[in-house]
C-alpha positions as CSV (number, residue, x, y, z in Angstrom):
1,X,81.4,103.0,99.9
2,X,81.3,100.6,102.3
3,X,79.1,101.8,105.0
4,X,76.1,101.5,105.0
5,X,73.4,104.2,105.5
6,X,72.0,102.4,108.5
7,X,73.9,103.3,111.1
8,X,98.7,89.9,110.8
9,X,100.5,89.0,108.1
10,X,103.9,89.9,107.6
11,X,104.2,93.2,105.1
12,X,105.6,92.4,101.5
13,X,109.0,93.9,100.7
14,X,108.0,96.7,98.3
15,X,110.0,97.3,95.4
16,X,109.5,101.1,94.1
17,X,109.8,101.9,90.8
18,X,80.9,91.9,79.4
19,X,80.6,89.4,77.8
20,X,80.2,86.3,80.1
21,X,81.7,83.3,78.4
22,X,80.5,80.1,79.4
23,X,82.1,78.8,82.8
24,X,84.8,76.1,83.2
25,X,83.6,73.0,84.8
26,X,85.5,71.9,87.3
27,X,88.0,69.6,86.6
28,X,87.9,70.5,83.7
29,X,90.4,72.3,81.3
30,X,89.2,75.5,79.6
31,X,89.1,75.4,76.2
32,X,90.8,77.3,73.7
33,X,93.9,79.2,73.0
34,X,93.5,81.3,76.4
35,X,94.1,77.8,78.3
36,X,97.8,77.9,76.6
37,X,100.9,79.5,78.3
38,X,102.5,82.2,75.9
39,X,105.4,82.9,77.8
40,X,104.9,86.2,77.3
41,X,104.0,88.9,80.7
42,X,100.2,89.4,80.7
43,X,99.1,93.1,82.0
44,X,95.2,93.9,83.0
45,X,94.3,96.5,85.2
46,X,91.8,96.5,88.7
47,X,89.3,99.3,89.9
48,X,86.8,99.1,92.7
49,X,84.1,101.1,94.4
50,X,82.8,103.2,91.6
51,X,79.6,104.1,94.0
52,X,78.2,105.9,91.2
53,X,81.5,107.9,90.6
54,X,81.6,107.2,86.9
55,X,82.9,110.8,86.3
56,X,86.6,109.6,87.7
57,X,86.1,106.0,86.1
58,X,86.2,107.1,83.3
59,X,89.6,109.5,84.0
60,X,91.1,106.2,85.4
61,X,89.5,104.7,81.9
62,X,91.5,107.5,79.5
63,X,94.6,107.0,81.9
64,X,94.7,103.3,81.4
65,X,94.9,103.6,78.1
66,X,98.0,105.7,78.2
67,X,99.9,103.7,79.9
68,X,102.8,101.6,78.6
69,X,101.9,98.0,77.4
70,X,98.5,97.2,76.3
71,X,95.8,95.7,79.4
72,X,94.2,92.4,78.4
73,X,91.5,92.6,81.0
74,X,89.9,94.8,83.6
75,X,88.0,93.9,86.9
76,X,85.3,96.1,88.5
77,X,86.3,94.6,91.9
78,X,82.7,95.1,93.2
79,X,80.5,98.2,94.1
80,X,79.7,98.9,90.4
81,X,76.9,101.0,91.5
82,X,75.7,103.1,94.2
83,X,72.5,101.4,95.6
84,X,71.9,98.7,92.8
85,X,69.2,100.3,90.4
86,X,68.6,99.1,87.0
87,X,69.6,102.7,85.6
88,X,72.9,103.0,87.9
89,X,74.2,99.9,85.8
90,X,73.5,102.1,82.7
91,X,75.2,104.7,83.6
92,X,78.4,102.4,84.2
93,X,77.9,101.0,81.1
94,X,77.5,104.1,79.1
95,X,81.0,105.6,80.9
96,X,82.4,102.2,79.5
97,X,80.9,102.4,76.0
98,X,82.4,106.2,76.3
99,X,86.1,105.5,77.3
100,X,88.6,103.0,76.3
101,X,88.6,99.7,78.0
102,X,90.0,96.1,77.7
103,X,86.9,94.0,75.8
104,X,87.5,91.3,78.2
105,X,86.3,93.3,81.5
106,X,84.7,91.4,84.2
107,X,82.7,92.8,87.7
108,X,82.1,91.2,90.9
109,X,79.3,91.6,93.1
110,X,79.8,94.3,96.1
111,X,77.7,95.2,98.8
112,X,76.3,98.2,97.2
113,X,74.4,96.4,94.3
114,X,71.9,95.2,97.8
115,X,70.9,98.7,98.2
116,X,67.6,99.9,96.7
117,X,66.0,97.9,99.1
118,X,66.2,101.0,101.7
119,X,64.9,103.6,99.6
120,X,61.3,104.2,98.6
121,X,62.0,105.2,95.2
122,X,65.4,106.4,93.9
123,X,65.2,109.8,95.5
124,X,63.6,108.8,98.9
125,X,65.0,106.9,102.2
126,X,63.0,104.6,103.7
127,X,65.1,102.3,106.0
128,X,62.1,102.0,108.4
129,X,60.2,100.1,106.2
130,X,63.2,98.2,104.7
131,X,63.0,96.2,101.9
132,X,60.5,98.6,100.4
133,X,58.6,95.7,98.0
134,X,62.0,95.1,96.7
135,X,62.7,91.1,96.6
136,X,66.2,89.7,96.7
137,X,65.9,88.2,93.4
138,X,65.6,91.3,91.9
139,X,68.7,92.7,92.9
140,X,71.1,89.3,91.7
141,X,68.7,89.4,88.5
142,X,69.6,93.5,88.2
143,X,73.6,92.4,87.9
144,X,72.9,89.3,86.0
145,X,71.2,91.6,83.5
146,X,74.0,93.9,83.9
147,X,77.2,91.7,83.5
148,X,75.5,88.6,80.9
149,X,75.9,86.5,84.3
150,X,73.9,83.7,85.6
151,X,75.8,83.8,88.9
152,X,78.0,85.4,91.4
153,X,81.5,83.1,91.4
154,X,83.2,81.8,87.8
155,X,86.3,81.4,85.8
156,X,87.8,83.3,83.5
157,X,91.4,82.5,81.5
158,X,93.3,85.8,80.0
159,X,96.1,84.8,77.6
160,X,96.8,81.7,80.0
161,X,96.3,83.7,83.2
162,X,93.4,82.1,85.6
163,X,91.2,84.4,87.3
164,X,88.6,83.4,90.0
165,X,85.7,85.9,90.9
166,X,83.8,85.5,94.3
167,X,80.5,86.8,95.4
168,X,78.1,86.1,98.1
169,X,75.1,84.0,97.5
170,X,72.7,86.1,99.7
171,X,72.1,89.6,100.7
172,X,71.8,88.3,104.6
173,X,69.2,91.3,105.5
174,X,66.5,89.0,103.5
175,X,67.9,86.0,105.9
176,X,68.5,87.4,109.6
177,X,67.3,91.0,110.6
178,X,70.5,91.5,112.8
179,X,72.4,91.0,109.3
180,X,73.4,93.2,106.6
181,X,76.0,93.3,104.1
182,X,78.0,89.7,105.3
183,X,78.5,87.5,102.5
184,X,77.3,83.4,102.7
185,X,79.1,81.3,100.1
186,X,77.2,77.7,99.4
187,X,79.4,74.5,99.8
188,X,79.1,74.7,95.8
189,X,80.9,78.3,95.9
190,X,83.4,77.1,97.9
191,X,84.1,73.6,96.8
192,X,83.9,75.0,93.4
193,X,87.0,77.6,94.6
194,X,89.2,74.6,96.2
195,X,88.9,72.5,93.1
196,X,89.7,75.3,90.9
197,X,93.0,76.5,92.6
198,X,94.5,73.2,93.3
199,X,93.7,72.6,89.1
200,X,95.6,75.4,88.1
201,X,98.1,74.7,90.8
202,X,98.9,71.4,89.3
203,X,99.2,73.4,86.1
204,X,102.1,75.7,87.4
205,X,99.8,78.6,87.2
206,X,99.2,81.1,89.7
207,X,95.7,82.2,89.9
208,X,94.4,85.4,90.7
209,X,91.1,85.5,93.1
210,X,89.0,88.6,93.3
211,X,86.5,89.3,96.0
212,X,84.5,92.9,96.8
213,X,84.8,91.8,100.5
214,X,88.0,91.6,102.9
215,X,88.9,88.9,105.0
216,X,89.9,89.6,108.5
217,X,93.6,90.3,109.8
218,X,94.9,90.7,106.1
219,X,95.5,94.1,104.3
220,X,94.9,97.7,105.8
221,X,92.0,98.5,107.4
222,X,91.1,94.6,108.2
223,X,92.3,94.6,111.7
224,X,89.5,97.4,112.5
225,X,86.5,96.0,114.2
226,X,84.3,97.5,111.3
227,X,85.6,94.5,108.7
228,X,86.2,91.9,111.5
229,X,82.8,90.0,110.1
230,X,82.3,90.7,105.9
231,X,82.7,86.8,105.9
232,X,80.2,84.8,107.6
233,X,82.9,81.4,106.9
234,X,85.8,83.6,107.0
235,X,87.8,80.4,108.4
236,X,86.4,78.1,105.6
237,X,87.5,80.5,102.7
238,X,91.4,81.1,104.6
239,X,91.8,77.6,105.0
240,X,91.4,77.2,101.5
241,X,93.5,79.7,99.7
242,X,95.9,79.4,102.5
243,X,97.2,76.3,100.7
244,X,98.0,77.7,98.0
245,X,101.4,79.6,97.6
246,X,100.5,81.3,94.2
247,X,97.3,82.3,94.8
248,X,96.8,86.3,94.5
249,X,93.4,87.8,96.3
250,X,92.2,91.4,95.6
251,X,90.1,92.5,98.1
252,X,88.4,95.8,97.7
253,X,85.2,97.4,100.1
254,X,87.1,99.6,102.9
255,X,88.3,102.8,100.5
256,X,91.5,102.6,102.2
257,X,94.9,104.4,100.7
258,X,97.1,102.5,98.6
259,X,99.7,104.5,100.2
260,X,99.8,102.4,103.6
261,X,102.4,100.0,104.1
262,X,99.9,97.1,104.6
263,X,98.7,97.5,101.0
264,X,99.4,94.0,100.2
265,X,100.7,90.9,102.8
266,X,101.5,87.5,102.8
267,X,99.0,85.6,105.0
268,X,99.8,82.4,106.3
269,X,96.8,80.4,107.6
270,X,98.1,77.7,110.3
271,X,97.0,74.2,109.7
272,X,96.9,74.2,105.8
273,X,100.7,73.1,105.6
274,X,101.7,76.6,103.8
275,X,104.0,78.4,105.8
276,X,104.8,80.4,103.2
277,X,101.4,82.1,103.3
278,X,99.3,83.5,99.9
279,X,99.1,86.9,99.0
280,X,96.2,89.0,99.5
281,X,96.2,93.0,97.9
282,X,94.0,95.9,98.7
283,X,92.8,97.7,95.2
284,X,92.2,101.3,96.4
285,X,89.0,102.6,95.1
286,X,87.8,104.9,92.1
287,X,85.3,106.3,94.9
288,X,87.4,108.6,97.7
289,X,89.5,106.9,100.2
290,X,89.7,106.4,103.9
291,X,93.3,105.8,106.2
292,X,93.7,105.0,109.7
293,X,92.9,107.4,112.4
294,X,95.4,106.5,114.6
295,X,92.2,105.5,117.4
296,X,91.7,102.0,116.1
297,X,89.0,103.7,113.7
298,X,89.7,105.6,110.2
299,X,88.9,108.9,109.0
300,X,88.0,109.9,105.0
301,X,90.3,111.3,102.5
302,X,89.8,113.6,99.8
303,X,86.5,112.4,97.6
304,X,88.3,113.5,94.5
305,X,90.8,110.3,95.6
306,X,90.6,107.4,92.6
307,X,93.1,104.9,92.9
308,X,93.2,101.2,91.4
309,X,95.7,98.6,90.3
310,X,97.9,97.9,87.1
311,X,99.2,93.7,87.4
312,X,101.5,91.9,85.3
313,X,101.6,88.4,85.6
314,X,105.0,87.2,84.3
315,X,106.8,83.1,84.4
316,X,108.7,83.9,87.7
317,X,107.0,87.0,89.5
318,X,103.4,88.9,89.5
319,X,104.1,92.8,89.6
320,X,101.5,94.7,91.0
321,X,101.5,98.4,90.6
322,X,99.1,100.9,92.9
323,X,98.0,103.9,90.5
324,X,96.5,107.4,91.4
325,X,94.0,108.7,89.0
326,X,94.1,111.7,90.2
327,X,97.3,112.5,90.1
328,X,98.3,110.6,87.1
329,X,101.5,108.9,89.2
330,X,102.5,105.8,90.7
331,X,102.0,105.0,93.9
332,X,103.9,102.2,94.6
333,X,105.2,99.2,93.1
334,X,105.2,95.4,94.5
335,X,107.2,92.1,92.9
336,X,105.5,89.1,93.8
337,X,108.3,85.9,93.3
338,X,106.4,82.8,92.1
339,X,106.8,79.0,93.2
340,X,106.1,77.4,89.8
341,X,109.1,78.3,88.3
342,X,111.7,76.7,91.1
């Protein structure tokens, strides 16, 4: 999960009910019959935080499958692994190659894959001596090798639906000693982001934007001190998707419950000229969950907890739908109206 070893926005009304391609140049229209608009609702599903969890991946795996309509995609929202080691990405992908799962699934980058830097070997702790002979490089190059990637941020188009995956740039404990897990973004990364939303939002298209990391004063668990910094230009990346009505983030990282009332907001970011905000979702986590404490803290659920997200992405409205491996239910359900179509 996300802590490491070492040591508002108004509520949405809630309605109940590896192969890497190569990326799309900016400016650029990407190619192929996935760039086309089907009219038709496309469906894919969300996990995060498998932390080495694969045995209740692969449960929410079987249940996805199960469920009505078929999933065009899936997202591993970050913390694929555990610590980062070559042989915890196998054991992902062999729970993959074992269950049922969309062909088109993509992973971001989570704090978790920087890990094997505080161990010795895979079975012993060594913070003191952090990074242990372990160079940065190795640990992008170990999720490159893993996902067919060359780097952390790209595009990706499902049946006419854009989707925009983040990642930091650095593992800052390499950078600054009083740093760990905040994520740095180059002007590239971020340029790249701007000129890719307000493409698709010329289009009519809402885009979906996944990052492992939360931004502050958005869904639950943000407004704890603990997730105050996960962005080092936390203002920078607001003020960008902040101008865009239909943009969708999923944020993953804190474990907490889907079951809050803050699951999902509209955050409106003053000085973009959007006063109707974007909308930013929490995707549970396949690895326990945490809630609120009640002390301005939060306190851990169940570890057999596995929750995640089912999306459709429709002409006028995004639905997104909180599931509970677990229990095999819904949780919740959440209609998203779009602008493109008024």
């Amino acid at each position: 999960m996300k802590r490491t070893i070492v040591s508002g926005a108004a509520v949405l009304t809630a309605a109940i009910g590896l192969a890497a391609a190569a990326l799309v140049p900016a400016g650029a229209a990407p190619g192929g019959h996935e760039a086309r608009d089907r009219h038709r609702d496309v469906t894919f599903d969300v996990v995060s935080d498998v932390q080495g969890d694969t045995a209740d991946l692969g449960r929410a795996l079987d249940q996805m499958k199960g469920l009505p309509g078929k999933s065009s995609a899936l997202v591993v929202n970050g913390d694929i692994t555990n610590r980062g080691y070559p042989h915890e990405y196998q054991e992902v992908r062999k729970t993959l190659n074992a269950h049922p799962h969309p062909k088109k699934t993509y992973f971001t980058i989570g704090n978790h894959e920087f890990y094997v830097p505080k161990y010795c070997d895979a079975s012993k702790l060594c913070q003191d001596t952090w990074p242990n002979g372990t160079k940065e490089s190795e640990l992008f190059q170990n999720f490159y090798d893993f996902t067919g990637l060359d780097k952390v941020y790209y595009e990706r188009v499902v049946d006419g639906v854009p989707m925009l995956m983040l990642g930091t740039e650095k593992y800052m404990k390499y950078h600054d000693a009083a740093k760990w897990d905040e994520v740095w973004m180059s002007e590239e990364q971020l340029a790249w982001l701007d000129a890719r939303l307000r493409y698709w939002e010329r289009k009519g298209k809402p885009v979906m934007v996944f990052s492992h990391h939360v931004l502050p004063d958005t869904v639950s668990g943000t407004r704890n001190k603990m997730y105050g910094g996960d962005y080092l230009q936390a203002d920078r990346l607001l003020g960008i998707l902040g101008k865009y009505k239909d943009a969708v983030l999923f944020t993953s990282h804190t474990h907490w419950s889907l079951g809050l009332s803050d699951w999902a907001v509209r955050k409106v970011v003053p000085g973009t000229g959007n006063l109707e905000g974007f909308t930013v979702v929490n995707t549970g986590a396949v690895q326990t969950s945490f809630t609120d404490d009640g002390k301005g803290g939060e306190t851990s659920m169940s570890g057999k907890e596995n929750t995640g997200l089912r999306v459709q992405v429709g002409k006028k409205e995004v639905v997104l739908k909180a599931r509970d491996y677990l229990r095999n239910q819904w949780i919740k359900e959440l209609r998203i109206p779009l602008h493109r179509g008024r």
